[in-house]
LUMBA-490671 format. One record per residue: residue in one letter; chain; x, y, z of N, C-alpha, C, O, CB in turn; residue number from 1. Coordinates in steps of 0.02 Angstrom, whole numbers, padded with zeros to 5 digits, always signed. Each point is the difference from the previous one (the first is absolute). Glycine has a CB too. Example, Ala and Ser with C-alpha at 12.3 -4.5 7.8 and 13.67 -1.06 7.14 Angstrom:
BEGIN
{torvex "A"; "A"; {+00660; -00284; +00390}; {-00045; +00059; +00000}; {+00045; +00060; +00000}; {+00052; -00001; +00033}; {-00147; -00058; +00029}; 1}
{torvex "S"; "A"; {+00077; +00112; -00098}; {+00042; +00059; +00003}; {-00039; +00055; +00037}; {+00025; +00055; +00008}; {+00034; -00087; -00116}; 2}
end
This chain:
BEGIN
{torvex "X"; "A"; {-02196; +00163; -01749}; {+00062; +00031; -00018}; {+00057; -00048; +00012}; {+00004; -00034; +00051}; {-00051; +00148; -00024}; 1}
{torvex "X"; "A"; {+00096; -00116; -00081}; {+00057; -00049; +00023}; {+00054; +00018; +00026}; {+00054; -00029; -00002}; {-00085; -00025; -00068}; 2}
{torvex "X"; "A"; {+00018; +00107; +00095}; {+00078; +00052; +00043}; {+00022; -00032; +00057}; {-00010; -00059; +00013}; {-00031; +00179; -00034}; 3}
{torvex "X"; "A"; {+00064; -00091; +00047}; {+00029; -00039; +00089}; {-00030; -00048; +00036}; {+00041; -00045; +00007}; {-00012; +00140; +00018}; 4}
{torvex "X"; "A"; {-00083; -00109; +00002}; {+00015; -00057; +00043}; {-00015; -00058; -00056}; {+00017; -00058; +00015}; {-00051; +00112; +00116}; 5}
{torvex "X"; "A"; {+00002; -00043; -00195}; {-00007; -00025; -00050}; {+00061; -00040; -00031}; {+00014; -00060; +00002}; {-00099; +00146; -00003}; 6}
{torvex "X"; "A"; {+00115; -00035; -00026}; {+00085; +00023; -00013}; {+00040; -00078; +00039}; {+00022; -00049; -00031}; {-00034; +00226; +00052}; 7}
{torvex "X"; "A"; {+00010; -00167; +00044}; {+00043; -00038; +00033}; {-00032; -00081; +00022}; {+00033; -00046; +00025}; {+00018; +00173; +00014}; 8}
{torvex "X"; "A"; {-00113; -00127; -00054}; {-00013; -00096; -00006}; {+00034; -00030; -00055}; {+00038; -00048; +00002}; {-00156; +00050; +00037}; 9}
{torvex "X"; "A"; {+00092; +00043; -00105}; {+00010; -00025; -00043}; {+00070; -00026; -00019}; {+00041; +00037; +00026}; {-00136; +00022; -00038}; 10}
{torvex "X"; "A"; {+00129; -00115; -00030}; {+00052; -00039; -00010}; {+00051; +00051; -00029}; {+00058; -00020; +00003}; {-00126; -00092; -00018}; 11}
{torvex "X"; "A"; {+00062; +00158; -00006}; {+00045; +00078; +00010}; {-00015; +00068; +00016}; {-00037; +00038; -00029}; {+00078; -00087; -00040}; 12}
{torvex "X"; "A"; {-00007; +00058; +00119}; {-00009; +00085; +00015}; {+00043; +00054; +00019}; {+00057; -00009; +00022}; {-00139; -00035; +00006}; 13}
{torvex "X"; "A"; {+00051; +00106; -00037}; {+00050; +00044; +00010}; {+00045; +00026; +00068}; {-00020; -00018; +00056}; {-00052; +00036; -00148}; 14}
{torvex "X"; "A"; {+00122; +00017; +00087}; {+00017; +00017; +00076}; {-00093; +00026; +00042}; {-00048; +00033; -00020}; {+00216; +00027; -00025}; 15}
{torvex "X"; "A"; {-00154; -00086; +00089}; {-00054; +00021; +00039}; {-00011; +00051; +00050}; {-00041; +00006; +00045}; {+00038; -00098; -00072}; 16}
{torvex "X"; "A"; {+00057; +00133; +00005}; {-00006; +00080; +00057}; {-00058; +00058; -00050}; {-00005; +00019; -00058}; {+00176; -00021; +00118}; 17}
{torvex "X"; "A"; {-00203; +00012; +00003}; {-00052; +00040; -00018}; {+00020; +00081; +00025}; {+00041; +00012; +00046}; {-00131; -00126; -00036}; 18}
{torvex "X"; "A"; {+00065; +00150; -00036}; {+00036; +00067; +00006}; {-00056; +00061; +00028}; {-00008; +00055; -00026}; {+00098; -00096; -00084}; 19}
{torvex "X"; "A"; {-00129; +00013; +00175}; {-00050; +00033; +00022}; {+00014; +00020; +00067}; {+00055; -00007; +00028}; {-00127; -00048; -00102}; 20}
{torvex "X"; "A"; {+00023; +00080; +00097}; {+00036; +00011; +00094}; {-00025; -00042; +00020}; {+00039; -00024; +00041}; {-00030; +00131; -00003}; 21}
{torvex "X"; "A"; {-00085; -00158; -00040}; {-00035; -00035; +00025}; {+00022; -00083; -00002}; {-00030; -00043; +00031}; {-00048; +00145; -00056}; 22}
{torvex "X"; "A"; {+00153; -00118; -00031}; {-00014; -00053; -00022}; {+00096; +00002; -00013}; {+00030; +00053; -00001}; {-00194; -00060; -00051}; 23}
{torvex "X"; "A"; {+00191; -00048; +00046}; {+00039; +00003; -00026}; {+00027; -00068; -00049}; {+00033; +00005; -00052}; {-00030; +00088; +00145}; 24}
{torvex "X"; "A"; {-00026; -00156; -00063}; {+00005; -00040; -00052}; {-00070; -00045; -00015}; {-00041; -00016; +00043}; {+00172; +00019; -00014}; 25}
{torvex "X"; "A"; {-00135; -00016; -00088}; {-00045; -00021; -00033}; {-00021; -00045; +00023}; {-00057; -00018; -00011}; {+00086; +00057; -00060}; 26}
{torvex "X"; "A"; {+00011; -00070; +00108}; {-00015; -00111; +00051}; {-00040; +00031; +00062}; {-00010; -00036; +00049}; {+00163; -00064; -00059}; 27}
{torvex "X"; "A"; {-00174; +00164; +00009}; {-00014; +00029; +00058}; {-00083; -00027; -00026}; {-00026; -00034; +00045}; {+00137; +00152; -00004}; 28}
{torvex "X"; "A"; {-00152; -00109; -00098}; {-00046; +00003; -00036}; {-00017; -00085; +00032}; {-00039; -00003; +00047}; {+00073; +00113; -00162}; 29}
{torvex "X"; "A"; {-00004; -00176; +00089}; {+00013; -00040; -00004}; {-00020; -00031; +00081}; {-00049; -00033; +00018}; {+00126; +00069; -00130}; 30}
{torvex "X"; "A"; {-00020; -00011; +00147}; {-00024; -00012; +00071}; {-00074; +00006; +00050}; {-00029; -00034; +00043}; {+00141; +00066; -00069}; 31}
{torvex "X"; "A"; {-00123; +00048; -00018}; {-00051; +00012; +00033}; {-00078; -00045; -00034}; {-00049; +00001; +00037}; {+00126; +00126; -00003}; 32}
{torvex "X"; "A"; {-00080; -00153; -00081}; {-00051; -00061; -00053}; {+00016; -00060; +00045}; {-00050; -00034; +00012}; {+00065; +00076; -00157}; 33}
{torvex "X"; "A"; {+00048; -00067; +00175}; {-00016; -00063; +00027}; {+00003; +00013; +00053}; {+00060; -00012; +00005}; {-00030; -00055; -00072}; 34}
{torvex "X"; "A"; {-00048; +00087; +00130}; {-00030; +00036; +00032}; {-00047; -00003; +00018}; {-00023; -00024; +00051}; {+00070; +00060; -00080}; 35}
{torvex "X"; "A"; {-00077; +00000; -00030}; {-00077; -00013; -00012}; {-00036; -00034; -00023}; {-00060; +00000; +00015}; {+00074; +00060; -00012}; 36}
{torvex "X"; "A"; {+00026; -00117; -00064}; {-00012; -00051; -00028}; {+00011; -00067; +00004}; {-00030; -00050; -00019}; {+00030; +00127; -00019}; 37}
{torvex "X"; "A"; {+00060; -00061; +00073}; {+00017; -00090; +00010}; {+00058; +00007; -00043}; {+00016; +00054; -00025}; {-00140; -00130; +00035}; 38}
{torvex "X"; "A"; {+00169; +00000; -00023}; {+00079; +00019; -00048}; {-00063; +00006; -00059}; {-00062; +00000; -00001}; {+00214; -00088; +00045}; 39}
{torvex "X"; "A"; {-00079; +00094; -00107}; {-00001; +00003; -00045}; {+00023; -00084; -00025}; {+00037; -00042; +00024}; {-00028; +00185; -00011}; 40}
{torvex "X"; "A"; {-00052; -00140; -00069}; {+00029; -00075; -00038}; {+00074; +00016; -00018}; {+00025; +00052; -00020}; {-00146; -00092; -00042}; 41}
{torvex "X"; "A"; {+00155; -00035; +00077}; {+00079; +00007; +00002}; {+00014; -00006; -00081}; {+00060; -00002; -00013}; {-00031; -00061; +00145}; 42}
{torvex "X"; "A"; {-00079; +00061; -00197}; {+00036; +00010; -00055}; {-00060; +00033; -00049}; {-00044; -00030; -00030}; {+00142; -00074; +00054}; 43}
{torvex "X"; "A"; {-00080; +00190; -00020}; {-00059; +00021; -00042}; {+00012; +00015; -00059}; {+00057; +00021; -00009}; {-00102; +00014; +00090}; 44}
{torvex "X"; "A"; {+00001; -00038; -00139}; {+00035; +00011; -00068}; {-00036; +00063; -00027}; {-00010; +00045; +00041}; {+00037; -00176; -00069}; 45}
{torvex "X"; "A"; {-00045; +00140; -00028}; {-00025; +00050; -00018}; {-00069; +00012; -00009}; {-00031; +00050; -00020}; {+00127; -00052; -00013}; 46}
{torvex "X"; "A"; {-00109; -00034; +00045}; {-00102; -00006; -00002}; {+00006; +00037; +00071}; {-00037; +00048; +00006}; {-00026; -00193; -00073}; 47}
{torvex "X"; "A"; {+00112; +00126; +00131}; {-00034; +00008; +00071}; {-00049; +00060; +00010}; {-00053; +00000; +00030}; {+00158; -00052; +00014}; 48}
{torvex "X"; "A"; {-00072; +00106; -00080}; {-00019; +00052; +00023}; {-00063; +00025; -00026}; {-00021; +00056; +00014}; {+00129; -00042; +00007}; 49}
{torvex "X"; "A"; {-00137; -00055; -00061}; {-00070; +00022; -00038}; {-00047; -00047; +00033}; {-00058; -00008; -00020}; {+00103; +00046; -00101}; 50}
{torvex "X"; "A"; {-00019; -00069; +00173}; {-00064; -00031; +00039}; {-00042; -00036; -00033}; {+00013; -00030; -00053}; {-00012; +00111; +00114}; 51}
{torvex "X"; "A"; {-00067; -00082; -00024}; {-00066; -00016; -00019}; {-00020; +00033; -00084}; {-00034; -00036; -00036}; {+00003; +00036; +00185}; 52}
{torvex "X"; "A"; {+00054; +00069; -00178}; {+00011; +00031; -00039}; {-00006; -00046; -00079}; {-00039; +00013; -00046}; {+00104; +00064; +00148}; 53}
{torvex "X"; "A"; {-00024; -00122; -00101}; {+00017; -00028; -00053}; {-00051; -00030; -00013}; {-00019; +00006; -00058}; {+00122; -00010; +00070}; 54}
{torvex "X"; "A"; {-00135; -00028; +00024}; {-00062; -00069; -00003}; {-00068; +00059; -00019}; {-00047; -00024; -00031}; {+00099; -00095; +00154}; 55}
{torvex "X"; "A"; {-00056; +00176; -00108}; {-00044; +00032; -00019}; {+00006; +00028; -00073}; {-00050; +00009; -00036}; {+00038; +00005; +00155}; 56}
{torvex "X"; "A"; {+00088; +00001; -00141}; {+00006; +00021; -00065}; {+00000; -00071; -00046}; {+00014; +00023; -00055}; {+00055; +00094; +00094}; 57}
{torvex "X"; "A"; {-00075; -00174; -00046}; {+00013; -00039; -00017}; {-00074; -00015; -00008}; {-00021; -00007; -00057}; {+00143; -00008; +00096}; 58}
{torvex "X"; "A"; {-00151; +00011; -00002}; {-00092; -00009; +00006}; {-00018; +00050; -00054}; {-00024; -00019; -00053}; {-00004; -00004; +00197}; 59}
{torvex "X"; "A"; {+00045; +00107; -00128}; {-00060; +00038; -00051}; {+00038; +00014; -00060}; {-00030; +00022; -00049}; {-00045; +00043; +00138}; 60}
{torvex "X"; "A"; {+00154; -00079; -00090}; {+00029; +00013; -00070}; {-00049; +00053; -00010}; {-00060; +00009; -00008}; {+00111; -00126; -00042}; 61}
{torvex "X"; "A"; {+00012; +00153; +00053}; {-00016; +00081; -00025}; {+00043; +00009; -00082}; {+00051; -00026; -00022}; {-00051; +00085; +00177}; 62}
{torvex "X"; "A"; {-00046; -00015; -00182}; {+00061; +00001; -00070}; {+00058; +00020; -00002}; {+00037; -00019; -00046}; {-00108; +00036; -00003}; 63}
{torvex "X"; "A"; {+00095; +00030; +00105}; {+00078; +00019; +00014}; {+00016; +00036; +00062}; {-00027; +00052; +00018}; {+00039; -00044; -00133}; 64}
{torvex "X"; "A"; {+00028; -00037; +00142}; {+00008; +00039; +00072}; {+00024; +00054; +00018}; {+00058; -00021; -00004}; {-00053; -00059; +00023}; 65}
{torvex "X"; "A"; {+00003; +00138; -00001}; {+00044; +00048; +00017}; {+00001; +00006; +00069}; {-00043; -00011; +00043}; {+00029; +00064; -00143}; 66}
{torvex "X"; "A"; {+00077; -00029; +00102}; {-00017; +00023; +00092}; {+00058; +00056; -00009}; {+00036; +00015; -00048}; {-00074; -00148; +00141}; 67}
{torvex "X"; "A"; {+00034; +00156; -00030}; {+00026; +00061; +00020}; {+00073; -00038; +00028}; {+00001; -00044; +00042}; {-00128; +00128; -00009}; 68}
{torvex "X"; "A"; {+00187; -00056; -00067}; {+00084; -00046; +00052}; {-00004; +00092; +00045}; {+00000; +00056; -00025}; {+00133; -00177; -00101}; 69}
{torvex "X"; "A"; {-00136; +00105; +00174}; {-00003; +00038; +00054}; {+00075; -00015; +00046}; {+00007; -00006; +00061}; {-00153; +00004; -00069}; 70}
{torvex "X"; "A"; {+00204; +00000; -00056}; {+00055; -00023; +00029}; {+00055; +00016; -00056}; {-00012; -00022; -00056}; {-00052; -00070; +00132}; 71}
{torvex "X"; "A"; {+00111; +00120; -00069}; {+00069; -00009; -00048}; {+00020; -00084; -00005}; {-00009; -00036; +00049}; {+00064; +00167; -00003}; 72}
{torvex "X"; "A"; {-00024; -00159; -00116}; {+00019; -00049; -00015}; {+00071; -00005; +00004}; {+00027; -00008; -00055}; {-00122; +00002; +00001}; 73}
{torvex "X"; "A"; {+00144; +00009; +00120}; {+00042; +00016; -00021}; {+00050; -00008; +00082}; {-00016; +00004; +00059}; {-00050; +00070; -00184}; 74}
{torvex "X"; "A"; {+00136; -00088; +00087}; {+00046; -00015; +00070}; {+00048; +00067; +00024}; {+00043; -00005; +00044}; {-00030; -00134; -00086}; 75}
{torvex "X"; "A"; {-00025; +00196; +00009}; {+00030; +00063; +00013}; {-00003; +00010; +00072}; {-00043; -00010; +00043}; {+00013; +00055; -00152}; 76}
{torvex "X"; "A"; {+00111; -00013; +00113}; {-00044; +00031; +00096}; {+00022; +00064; +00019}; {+00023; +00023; +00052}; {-00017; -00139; +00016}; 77}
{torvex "X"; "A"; {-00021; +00148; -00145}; {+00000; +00072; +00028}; {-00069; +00028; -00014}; {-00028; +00011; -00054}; {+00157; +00010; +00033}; 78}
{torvex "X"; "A"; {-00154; -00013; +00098}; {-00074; +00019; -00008}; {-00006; +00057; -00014}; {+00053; +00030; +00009}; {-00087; -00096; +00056}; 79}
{torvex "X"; "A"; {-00028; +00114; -00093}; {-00003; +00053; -00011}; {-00015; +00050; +00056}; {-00051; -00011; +00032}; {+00032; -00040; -00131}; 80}
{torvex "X"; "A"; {+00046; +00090; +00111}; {+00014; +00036; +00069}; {-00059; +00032; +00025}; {-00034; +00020; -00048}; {+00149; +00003; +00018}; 81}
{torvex "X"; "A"; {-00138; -00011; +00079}; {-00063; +00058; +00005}; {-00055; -00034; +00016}; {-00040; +00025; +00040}; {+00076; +00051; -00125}; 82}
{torvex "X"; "A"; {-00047; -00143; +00056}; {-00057; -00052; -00005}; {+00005; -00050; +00063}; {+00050; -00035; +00011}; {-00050; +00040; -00147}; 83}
{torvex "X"; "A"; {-00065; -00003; +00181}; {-00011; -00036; +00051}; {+00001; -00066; -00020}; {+00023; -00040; +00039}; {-00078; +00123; +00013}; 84}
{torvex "X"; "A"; {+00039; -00097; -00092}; {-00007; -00088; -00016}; {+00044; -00004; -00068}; {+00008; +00045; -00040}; {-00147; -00074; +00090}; 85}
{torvex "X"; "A"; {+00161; -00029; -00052}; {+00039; -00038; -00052}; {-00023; -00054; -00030}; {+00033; -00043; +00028}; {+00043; +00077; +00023}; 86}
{torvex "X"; "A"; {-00110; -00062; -00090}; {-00027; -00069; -00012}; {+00056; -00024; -00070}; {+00015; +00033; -00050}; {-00169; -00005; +00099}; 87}
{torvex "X"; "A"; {+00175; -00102; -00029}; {+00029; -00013; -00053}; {-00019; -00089; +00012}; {-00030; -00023; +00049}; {+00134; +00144; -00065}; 88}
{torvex "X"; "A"; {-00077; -00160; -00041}; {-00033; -00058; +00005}; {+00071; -00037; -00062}; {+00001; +00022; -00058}; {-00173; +00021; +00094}; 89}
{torvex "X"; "A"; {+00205; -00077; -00023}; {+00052; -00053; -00041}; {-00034; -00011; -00050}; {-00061; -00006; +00000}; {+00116; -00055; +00081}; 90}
{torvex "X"; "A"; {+00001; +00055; -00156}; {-00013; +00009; -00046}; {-00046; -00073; -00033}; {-00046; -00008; -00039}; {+00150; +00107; +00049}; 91}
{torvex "X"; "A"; {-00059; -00143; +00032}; {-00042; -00068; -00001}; {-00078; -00024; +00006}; {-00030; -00048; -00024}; {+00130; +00043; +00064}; 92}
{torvex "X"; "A"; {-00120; +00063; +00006}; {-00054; +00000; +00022}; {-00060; +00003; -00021}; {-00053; -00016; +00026}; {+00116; +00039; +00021}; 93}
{torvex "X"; "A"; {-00036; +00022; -00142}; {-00037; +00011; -00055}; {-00046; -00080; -00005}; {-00056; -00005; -00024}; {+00157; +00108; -00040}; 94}
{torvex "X"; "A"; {-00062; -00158; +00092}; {-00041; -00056; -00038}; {-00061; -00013; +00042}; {-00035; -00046; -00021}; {+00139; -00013; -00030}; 95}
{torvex "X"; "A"; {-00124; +00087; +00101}; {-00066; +00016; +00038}; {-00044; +00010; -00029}; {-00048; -00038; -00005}; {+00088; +00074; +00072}; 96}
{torvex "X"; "A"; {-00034; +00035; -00099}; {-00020; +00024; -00050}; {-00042; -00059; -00057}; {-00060; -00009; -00010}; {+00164; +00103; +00043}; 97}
{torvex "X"; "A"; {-00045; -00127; -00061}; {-00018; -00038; -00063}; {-00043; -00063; +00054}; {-00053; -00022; -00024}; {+00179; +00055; -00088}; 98}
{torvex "X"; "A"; {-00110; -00051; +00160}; {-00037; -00031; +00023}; {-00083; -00008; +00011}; {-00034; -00051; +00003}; {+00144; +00062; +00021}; 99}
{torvex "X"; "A"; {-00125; +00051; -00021}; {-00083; +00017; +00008}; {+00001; +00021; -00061}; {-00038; +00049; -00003}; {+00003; -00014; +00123}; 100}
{torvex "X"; "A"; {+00060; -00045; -00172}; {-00032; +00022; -00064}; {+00026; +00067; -00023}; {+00010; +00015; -00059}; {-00110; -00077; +00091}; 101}
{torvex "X"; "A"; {+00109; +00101; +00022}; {+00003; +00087; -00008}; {+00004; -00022; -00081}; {+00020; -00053; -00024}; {+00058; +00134; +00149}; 102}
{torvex "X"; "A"; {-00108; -00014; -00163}; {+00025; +00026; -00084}; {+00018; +00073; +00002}; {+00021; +00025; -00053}; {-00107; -00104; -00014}; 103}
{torvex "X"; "A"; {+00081; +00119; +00124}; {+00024; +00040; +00020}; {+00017; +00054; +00032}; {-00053; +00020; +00024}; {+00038; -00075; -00068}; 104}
{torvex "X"; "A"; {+00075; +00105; +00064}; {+00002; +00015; +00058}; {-00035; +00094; -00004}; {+00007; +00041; -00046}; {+00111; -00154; +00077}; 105}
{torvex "X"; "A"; {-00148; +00117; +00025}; {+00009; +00090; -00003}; {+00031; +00031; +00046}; {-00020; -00008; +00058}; {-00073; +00017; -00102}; 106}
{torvex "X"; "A"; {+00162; +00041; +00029}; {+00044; +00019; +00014}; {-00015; +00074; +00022}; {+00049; +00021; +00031}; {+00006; -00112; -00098}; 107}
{torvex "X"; "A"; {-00092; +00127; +00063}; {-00020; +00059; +00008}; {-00019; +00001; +00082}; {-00056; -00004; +00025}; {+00017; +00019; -00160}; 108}
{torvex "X"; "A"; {+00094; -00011; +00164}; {-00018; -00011; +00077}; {+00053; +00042; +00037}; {+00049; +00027; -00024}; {-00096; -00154; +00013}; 109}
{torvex "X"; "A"; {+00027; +00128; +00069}; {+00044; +00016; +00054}; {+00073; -00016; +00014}; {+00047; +00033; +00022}; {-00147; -00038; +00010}; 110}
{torvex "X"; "A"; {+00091; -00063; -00054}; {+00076; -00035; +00007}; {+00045; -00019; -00062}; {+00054; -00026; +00009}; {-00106; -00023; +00090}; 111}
{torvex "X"; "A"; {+00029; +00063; -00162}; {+00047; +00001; -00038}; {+00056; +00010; +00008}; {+00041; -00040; -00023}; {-00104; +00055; -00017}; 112}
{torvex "X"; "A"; {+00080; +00027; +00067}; {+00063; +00043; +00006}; {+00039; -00003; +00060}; {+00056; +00026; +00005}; {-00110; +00045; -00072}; 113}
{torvex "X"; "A"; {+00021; -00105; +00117}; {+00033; -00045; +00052}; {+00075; +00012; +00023}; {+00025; +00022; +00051}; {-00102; -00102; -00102}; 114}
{torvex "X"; "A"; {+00106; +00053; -00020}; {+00066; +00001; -00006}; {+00017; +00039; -00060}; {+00038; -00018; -00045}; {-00029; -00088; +00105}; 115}
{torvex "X"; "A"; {-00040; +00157; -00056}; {+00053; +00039; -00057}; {+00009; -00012; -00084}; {+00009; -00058; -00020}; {+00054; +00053; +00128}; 116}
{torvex "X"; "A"; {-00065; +00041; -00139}; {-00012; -00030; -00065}; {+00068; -00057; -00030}; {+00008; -00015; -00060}; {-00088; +00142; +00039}; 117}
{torvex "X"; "A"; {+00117; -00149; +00071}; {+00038; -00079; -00028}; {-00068; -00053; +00019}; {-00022; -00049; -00031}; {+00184; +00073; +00072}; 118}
{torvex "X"; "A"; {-00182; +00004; +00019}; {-00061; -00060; +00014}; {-00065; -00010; -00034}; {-00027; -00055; +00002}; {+00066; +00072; +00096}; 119}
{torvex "X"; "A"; {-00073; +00050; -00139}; {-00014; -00015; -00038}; {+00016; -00020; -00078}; {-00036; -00037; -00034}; {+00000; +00079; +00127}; 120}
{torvex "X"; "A"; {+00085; -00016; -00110}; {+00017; -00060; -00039}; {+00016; -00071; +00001}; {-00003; -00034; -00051}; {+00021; +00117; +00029}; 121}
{torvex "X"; "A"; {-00003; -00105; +00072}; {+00021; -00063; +00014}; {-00056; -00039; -00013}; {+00005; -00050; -00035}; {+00077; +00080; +00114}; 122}
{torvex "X"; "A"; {-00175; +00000; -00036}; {-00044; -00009; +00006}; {-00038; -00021; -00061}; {-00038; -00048; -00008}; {+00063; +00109; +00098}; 123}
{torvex "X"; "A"; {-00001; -00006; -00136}; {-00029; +00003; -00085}; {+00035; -00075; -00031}; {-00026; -00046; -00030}; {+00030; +00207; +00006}; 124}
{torvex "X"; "A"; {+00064; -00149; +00045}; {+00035; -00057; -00051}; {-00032; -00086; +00030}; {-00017; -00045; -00038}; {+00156; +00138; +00018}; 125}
{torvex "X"; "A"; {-00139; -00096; +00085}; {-00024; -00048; +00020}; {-00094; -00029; -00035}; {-00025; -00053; -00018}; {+00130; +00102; +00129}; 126}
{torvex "X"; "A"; {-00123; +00003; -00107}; {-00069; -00018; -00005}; {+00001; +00010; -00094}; {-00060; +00003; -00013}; {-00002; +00048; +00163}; 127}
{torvex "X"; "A"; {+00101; -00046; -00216}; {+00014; -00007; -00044}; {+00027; -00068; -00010}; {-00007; -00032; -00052}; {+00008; +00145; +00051}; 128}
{torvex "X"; "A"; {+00035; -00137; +00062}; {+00050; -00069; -00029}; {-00038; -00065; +00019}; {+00015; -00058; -00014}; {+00108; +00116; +00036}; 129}
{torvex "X"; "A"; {-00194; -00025; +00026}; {-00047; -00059; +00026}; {-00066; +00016; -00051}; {-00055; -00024; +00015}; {+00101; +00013; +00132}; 130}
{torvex "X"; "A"; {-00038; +00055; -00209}; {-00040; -00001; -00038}; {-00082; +00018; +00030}; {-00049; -00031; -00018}; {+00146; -00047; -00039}; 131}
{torvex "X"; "A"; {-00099; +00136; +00106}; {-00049; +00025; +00007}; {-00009; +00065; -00026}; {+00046; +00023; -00033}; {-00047; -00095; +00112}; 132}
{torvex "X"; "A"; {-00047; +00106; -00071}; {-00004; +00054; -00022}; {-00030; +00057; +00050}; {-00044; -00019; +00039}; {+00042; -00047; -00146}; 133}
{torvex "X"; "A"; {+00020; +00125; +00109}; {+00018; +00037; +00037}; {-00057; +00074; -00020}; {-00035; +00006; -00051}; {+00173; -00078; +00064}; 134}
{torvex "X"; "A"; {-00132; +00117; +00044}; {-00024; +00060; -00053}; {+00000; +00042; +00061}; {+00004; -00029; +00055}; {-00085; -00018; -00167}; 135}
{torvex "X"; "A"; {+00077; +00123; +00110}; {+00013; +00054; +00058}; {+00067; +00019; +00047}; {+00012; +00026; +00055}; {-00126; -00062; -00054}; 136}
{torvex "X"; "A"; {+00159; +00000; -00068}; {+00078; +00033; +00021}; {+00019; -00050; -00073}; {-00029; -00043; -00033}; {+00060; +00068; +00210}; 137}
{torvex "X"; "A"; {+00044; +00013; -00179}; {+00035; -00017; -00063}; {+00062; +00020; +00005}; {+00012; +00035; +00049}; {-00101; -00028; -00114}; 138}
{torvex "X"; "A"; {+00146; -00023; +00015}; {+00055; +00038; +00005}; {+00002; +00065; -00020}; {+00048; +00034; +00019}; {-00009; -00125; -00026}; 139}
{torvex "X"; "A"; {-00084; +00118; -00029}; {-00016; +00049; +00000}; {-00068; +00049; +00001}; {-00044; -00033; +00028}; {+00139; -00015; -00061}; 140}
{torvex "X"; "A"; {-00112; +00092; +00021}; {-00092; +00032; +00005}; {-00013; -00033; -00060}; {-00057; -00022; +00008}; {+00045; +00156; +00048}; 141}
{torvex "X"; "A"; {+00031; -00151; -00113}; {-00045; -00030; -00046}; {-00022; -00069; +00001}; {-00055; -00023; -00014}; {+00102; +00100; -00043}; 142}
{torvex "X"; "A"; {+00018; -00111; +00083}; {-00019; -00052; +00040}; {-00068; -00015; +00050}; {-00048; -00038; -00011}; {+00164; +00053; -00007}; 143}
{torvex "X"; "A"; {-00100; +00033; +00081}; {-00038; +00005; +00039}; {-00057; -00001; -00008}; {-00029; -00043; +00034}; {+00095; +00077; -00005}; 144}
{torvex "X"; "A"; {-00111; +00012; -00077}; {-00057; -00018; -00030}; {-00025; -00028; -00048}; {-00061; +00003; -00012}; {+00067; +00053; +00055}; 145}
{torvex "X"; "A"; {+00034; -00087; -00077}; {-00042; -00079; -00036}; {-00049; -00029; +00041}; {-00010; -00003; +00061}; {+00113; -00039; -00114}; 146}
{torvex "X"; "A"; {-00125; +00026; +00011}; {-00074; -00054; +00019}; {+00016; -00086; +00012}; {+00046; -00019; -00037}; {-00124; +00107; -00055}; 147}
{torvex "X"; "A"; {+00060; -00122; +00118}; {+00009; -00063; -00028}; {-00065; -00034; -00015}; {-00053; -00008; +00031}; {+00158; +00003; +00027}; 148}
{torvex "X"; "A"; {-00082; -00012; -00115}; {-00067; -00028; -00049}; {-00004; -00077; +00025}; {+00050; -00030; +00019}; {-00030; +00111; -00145}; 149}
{torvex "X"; "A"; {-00083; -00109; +00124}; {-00011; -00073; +00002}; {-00062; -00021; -00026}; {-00049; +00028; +00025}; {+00117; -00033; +00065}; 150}
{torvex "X"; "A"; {-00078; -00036; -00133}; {-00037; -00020; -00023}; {-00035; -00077; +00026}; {+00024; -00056; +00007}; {+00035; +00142; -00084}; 151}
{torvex "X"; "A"; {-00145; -00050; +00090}; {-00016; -00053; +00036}; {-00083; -00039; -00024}; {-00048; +00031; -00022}; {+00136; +00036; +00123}; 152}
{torvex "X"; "A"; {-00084; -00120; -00092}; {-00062; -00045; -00011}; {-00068; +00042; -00014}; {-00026; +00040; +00039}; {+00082; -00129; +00043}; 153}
{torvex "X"; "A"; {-00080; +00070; -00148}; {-00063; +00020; +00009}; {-00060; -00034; +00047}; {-00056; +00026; +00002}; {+00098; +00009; -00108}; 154}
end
């Protein structure tokens, strides 16, 4: 997931107040990994966070990747009220994404809505302007359930 302690290595991120009882800023995430890990490399780019990950997708080339964004795309900070967790991740961050290949995202999650429907739109427009493709939210229900088609290797 590229939300908070994610969020805040990376070369842009969002305010980092977290809006839980257990937690309050996101460098809190961060702290507690080197810690346990040792520092962090002093300049990480966008591969960092897919680890070992990449060298494995790169080996079995898969015909198209999807994964689950288990995160709003987006710098909004009006969270949606009621909700124990908040996940959001800088809009920049989309190039992670393009980094491992992603072809595209599934949005039908928990955290879409994170931030409220400015955050998901922000989320939509971002992941439109990095030319991925999306599916299980939309600007609207017809949206929302489109398919995304891809055509792949026989």
């Amino acid at each position: 997931m590229l939300g908070r302690g994610i969020d805040q290595i990376l070369p842009y991120h969002c305010n980092p107040r977290i809006y839980q009882e257990d937690a309050s800023d996101a460098r809190e995430y961060i702290q507690l990994a080197v810690e346990k890990n040792g520092p962090l490399p002093k300049h990480i780019g966008m591969e960092y966070v897919w680890g070992d990950a990449l060298q494995i997708l790169r080996e079995k080339r898969p015909d198209f990747r999807l994964i689950n964004l288990e995160t709003a795309v987006t710098t909004s900070e009006t969270p949606w009220m009621g909700k124990s967790f908040h996940f959001r991740t800088h809009p920049q961050h989309v190039q992670s994404l393009r980094a491992a290949g992603v072809d595209c995202c599934v949005l039908s999650n928990n955290h879409v809505l994170d931030w409220g429907y400015p955050g998901l739109a922000e989320t939509l427009t971002t992941l439109k302007e990095a030319d991925l493709k999306y599916v299980g939210a939309g600007e609207n229900i017809y949206e929302a359930q489109l398919p995304a088609i891809f055509e792949v290797p026989n």
